[in-house]
C-alpha positions as CSV (number, residue, x, y, z in Angstrom):
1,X,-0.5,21.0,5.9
2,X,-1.5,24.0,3.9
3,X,-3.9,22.3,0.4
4,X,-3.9,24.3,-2.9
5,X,-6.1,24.8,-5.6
6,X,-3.5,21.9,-7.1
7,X,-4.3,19.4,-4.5
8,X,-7.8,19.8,-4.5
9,X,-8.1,19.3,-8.4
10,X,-6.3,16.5,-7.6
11,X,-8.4,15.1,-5.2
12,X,-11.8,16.4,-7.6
13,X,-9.9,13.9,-10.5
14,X,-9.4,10.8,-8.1
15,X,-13.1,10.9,-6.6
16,X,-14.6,11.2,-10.4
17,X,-12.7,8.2,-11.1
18,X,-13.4,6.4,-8.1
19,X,-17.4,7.3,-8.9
20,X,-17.4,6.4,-12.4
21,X,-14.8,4.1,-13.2
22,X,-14.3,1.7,-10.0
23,X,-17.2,1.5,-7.5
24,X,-20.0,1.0,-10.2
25,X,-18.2,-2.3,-10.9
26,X,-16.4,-3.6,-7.3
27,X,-19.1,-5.8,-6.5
28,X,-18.8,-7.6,-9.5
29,X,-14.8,-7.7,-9.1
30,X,-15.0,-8.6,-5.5
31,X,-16.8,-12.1,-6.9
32,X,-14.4,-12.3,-9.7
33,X,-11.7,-12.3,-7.0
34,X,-9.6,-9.6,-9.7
35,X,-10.1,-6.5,-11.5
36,X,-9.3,-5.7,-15.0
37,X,-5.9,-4.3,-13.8
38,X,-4.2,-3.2,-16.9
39,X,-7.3,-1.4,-18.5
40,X,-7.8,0.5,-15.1
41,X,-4.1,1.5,-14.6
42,X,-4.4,2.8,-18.4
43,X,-6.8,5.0,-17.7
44,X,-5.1,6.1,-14.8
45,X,-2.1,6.7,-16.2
46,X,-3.9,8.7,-18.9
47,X,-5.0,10.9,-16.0
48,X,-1.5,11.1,-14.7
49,X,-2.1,9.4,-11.6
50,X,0.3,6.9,-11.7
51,X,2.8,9.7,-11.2
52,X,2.3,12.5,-9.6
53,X,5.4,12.9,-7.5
54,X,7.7,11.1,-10.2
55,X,10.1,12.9,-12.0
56,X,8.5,14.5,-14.8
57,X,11.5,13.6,-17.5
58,X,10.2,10.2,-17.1
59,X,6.4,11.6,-17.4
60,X,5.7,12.2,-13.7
61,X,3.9,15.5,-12.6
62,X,7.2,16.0,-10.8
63,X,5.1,17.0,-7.4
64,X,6.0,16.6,-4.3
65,X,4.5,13.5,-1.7
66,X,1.5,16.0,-0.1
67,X,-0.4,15.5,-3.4
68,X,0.1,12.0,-3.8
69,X,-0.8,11.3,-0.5
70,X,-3.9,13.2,-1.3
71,X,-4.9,11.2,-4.0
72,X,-4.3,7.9,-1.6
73,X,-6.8,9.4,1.0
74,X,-9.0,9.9,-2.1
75,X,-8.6,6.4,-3.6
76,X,-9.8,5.1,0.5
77,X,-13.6,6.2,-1.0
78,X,-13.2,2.8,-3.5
79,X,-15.4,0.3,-2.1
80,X,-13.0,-2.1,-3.2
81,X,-9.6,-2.3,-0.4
82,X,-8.2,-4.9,-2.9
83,X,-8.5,-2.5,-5.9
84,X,-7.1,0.7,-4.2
85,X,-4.2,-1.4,-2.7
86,X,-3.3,-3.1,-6.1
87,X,-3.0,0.9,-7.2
88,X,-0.7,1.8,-4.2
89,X,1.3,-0.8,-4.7
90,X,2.1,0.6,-8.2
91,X,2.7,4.1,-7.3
92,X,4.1,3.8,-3.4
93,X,5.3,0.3,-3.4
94,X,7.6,-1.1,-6.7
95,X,8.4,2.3,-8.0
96,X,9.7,4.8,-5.2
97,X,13.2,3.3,-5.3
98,X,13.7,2.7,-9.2
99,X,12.6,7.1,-9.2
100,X,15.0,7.9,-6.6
101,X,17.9,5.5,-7.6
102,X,17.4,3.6,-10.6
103,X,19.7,4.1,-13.2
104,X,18.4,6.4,-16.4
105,X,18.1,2.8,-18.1
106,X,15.6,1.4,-15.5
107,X,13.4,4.5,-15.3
108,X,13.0,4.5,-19.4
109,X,12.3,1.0,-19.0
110,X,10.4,0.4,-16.3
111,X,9.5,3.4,-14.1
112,X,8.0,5.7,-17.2
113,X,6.2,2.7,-18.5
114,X,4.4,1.7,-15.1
115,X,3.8,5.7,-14.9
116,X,1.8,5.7,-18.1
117,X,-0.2,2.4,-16.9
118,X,1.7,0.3,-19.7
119,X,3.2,-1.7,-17.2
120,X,2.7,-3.6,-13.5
121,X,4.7,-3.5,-11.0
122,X,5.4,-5.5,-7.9
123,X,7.4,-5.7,-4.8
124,X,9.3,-8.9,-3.7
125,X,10.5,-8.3,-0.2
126,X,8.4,-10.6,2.4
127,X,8.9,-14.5,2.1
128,X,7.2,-17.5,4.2
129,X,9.8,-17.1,6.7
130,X,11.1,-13.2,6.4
131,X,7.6,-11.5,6.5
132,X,8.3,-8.5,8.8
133,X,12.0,-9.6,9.3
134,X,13.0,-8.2,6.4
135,X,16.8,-9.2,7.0
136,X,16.0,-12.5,7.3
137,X,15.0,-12.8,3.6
138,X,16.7,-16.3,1.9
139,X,16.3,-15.2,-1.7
140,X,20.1,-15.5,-3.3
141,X,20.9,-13.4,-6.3
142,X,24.9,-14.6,-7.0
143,X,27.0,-13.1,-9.6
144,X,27.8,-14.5,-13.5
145,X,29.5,-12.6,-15.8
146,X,27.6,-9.6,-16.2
147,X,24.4,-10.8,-14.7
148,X,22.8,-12.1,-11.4
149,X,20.9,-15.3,-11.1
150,X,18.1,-15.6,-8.6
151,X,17.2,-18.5,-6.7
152,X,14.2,-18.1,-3.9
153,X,10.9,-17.2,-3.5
154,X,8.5,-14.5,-2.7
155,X,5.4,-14.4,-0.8
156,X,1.8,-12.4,-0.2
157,X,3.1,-10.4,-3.6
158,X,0.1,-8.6,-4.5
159,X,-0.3,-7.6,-8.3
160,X,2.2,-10.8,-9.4
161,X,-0.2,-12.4,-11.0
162,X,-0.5,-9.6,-13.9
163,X,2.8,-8.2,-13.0
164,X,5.5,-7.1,-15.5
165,X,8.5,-6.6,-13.3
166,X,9.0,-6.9,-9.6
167,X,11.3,-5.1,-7.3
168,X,12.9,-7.6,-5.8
169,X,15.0,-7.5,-2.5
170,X,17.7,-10.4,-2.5
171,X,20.9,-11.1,-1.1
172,X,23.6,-10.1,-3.3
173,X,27.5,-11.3,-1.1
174,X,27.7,-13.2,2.3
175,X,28.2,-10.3,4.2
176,X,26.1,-9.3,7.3
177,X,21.9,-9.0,6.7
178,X,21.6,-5.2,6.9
179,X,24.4,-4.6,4.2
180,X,24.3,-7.3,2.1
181,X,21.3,-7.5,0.0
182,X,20.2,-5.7,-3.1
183,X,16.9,-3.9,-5.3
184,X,16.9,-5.7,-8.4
185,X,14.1,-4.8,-11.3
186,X,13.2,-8.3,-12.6
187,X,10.8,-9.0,-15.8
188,X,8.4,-11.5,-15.1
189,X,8.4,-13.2,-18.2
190,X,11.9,-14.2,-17.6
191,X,12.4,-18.0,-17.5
192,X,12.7,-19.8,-14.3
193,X,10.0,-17.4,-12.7
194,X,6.9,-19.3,-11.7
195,X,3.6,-17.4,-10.2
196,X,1.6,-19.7,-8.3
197,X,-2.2,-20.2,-8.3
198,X,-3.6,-16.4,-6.5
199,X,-4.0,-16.6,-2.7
200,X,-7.4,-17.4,-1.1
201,X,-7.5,-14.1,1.6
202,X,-9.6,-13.3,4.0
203,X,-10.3,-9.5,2.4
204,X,-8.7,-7.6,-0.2
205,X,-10.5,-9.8,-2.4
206,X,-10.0,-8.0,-5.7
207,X,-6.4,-7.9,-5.6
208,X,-4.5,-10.5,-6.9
209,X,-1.6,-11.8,-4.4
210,X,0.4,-15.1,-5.0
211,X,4.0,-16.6,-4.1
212,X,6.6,-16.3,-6.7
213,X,8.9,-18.6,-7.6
214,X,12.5,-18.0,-9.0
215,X,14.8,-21.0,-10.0
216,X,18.2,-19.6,-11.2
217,X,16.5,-16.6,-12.8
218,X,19.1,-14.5,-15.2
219,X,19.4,-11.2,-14.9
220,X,21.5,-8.2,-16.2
221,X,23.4,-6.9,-13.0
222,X,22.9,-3.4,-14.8
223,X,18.9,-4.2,-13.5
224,X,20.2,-3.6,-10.1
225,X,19.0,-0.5,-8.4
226,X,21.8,1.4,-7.5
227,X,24.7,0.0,-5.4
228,X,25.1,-3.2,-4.4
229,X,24.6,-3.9,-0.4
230,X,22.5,-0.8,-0.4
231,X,18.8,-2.9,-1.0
232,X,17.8,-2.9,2.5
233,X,18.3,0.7,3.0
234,X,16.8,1.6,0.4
235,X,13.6,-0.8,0.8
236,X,13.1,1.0,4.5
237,X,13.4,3.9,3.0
238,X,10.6,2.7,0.4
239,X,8.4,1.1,3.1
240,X,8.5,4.6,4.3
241,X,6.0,6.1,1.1
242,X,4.2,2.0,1.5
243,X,3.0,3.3,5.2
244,X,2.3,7.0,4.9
245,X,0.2,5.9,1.7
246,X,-1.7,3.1,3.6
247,X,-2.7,5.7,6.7
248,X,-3.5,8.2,4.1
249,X,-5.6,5.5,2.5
250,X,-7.4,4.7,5.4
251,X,-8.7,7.9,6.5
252,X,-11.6,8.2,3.7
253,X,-12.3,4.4,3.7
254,X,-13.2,4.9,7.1
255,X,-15.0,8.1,6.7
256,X,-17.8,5.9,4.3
257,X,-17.7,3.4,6.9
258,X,-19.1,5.9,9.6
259,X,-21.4,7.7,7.2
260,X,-22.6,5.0,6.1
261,X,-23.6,3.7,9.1
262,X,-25.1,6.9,10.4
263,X,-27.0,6.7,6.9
264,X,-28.3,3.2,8.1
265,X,-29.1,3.6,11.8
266,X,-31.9,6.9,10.1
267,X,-33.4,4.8,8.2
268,X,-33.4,1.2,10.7
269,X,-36.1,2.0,13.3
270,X,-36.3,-0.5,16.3
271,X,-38.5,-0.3,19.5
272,X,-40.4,2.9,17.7
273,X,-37.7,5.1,17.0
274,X,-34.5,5.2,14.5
275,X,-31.5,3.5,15.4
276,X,-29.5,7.0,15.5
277,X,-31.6,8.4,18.0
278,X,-29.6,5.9,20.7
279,X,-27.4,8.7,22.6
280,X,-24.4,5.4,22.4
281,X,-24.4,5.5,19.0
282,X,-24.4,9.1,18.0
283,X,-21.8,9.5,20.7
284,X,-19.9,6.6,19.4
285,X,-19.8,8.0,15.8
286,X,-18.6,11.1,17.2
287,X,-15.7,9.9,19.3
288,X,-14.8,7.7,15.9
289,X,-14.9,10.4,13.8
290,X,-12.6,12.4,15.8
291,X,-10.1,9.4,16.0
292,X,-10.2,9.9,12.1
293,X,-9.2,13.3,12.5
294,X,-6.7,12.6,15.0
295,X,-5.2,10.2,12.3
296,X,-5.6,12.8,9.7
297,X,-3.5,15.1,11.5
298,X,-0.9,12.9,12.1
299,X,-0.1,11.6,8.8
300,X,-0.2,15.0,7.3
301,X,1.9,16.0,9.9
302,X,4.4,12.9,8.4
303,X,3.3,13.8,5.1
304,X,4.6,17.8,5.8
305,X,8.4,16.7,7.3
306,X,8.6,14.0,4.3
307,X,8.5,16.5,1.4
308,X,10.6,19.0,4.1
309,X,13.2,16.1,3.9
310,X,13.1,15.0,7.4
311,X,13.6,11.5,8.9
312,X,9.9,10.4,9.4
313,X,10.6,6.9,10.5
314,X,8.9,7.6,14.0
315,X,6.0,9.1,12.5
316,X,5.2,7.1,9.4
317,X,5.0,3.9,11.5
318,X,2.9,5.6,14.2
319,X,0.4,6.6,11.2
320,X,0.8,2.9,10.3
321,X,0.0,1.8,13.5
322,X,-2.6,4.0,14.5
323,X,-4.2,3.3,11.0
324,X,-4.4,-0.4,11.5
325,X,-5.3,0.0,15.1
326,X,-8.1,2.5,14.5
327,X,-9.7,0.3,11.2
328,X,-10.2,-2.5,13.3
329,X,-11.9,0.0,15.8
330,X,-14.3,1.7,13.7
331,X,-15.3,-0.9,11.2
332,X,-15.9,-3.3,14.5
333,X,-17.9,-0.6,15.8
334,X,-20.2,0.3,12.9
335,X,-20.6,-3.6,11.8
336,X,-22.2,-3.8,15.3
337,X,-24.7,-1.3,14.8
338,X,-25.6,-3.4,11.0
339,X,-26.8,-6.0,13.6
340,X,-27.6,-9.1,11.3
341,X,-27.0,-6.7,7.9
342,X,-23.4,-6.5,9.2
343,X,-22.9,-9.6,9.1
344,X,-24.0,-10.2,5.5
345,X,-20.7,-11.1,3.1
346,X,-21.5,-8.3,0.9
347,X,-22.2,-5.4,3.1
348,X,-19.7,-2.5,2.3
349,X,-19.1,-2.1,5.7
350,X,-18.5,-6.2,6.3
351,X,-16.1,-5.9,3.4
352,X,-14.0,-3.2,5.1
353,X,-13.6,-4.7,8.2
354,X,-12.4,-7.8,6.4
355,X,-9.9,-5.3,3.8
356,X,-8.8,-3.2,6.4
357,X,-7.2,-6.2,8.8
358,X,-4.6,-5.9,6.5
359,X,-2.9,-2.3,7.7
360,X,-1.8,-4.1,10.7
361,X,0.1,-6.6,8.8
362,X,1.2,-5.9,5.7
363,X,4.3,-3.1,5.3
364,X,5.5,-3.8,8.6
365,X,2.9,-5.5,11.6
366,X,2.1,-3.3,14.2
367,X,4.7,-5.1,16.5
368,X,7.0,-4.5,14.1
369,X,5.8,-0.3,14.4
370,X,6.3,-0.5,18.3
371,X,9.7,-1.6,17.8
372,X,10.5,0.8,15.3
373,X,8.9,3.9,17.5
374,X,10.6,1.9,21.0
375,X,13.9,2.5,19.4
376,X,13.7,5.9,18.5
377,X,12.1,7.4,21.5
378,X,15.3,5.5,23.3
379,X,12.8,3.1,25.3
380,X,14.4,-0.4,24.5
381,X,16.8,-2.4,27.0
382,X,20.6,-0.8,26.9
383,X,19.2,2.2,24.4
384,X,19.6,5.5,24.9
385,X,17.5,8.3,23.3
């Protein structure tokens, strides 16, 4: 993938606001267990940052993916998983489908708002039964008059507790699970919607996740996004920005991980010399690094047929998948070279092996990747490639 002068501003104006604006304070937000979401997304919308591949009629930069995707690579430097995830799930997550086919109505309402950091968005998809089964999903949005009314509820919905809106997947007729559900923009403030107390998780600690409840929730049909039965194509088509942003994401975060390690094992000495001076680890920090690069490659690769208008199912959910697998790998590794300092709550490389468990999980498990990638190479029982 060929970078401009334009990306690398752009990447210049996310790691100045990571320096100045996030890490100086994630310690204190990881404690707090949140972030002062709405000041921060002001101030990134102020930069622009909230839309850089939106439509510019709705006060996007009107770029294509390769640039966002560099700022989500740039964002992986926040020592915070939970802060730079509540951000992706504002620009890759709850707002993809409302630019592409929302109504000129939801865009002015919701989309340019969220762009500008005015508004929060979330995305209502899994459910305590219909995580990665997306077509399993029991959430009922039935027809009155004019308007739908929701019954259900959502799970693991990260940014709900600040949220404004949610984009909501929910079956809309009785008809069969891959046709018959519907995108629907829904205020939070609405009655009959209920945010429970935030999650207790094991990382992404400064993000705010709960379960969402919605007891016969009214709203305008005109809220849906585009046509009815058409919600589940266009959430895959969604998850599709979700898992190119999250390998993107996960490239730097794991960079600091191994520099900061290699910055730790100089300056621990043990039996006389420094901890880098072990041939396993400086061999071991080279072969991680280049399974960072490998990952680079890949999802720019992704990244390059996206904005070329290509199908990148297959290769979106091997980035996921090799993302997920490969933070396990390399914050596993360095923690083991922290020794007892690894192990320590507040070490930044503790703290990413806890955030990063997540890229195997959320947007799709890895299991749920194989499948994907099994189908399309033609591998599965009575398929044909």
């Amino acid at each position: 993938m060929l970078l401009t002068q334009e990306h690398n501003e752009i990447r210049r104006t996310v790691r100045n606001f990571v320096e100045k604006e996030l890490n100086p304070h994630t310690d204190e937000w990881e404690k707090a267990g949140e972030f002062p979401m709405h000041e921060i997304f002001r101030k990134l919308g102020d930069l622009g940052l909230l839309g850089i591949h939106k439509p510019e009629e709705f006060g996007g930069m009107g770029l294509d993916y390769s640039y966002n995707m560099i700022a989500a690579e740039e964002l992986g430097t926040c020592t915070s998983g939970g802060v730079a995830l509540s951000i992706g799930v504002q620009t890759d997550m709850c707002t993809p489908a409302i630019a592409r086919f929302g109504s000129d109505e939801l865009k002015e309402q919701f989309l340019a708002p969220a762009i500008r950091g005015e508004m929060i968005g979330c995305i209502g998809v899994s459910e305590t039964s219909a995580g990665s089964d997306v077509a399993g999903l029991k959430t009922v949005a039935r027809k009155d008059g004019d308007d739908y009314v929701i019954s259900g509820s959502k799970m693991w919905i990260t940014n709900s507790p600040k949220a404004d809106f949610m984009c909501l997947l929910a079956n809309t007729s009785e008809g069969k699970p891959h046709s018959n559900k519907s995108l629907i923009v829904v205020p939070m403030n609405l009655p009959g919607i209920e945010v429970a107390p935030k999650l207790d998780k094991l990382g992404m600690r400064s993000s705010l996740t709960a379960q969402v409840f919605l007891d016969d929730v009214r709203v305008p049909q005109r809220y849906r996004i585009g046509a009815e039965g058409m919600g589940f194509m266009m959430q895959m088509m969604q998850f599709q920005e979700e898992r190119l942003w999250g390998a993107a994401n996960v490239i730097k975060a794991l960079e600091c991980c191994v520099n900061d390690t290699i910055g730790y094992c100089r300056e621990r000495a043990t039996f006389g010399q420094p901890l880098i001076d072990n041939q396993v680890i400086h061999f071991r920090m080279a072969e991680l690094q280049t399974e960072i690069e490998a990952l680079r490659a890949l999802t720019y690769r992704a990244c390059e047929m996206y904005i070329a208008g290509k199908d990148v199912t297959s290769l979106a959910s091997m980035a996921k998948l090799k993302a997920g697998r490969l933070g396990r790998e390399v914050t596993d590794s360095c923690l083991q070279y922290w020794g007892g300092m690894g192990y320590m709550w507040d070490n930044p490389v503790s703290r990413a092996y806890r955030d990063v468990r997540l890229v195997s999980i959320g947007g799709g498990a890895d299991e749920i990747m194989l499948g994907i990638i099994c189908k399309l190479m033609g591998t599965l029982p009575g398929k044909k490639k």
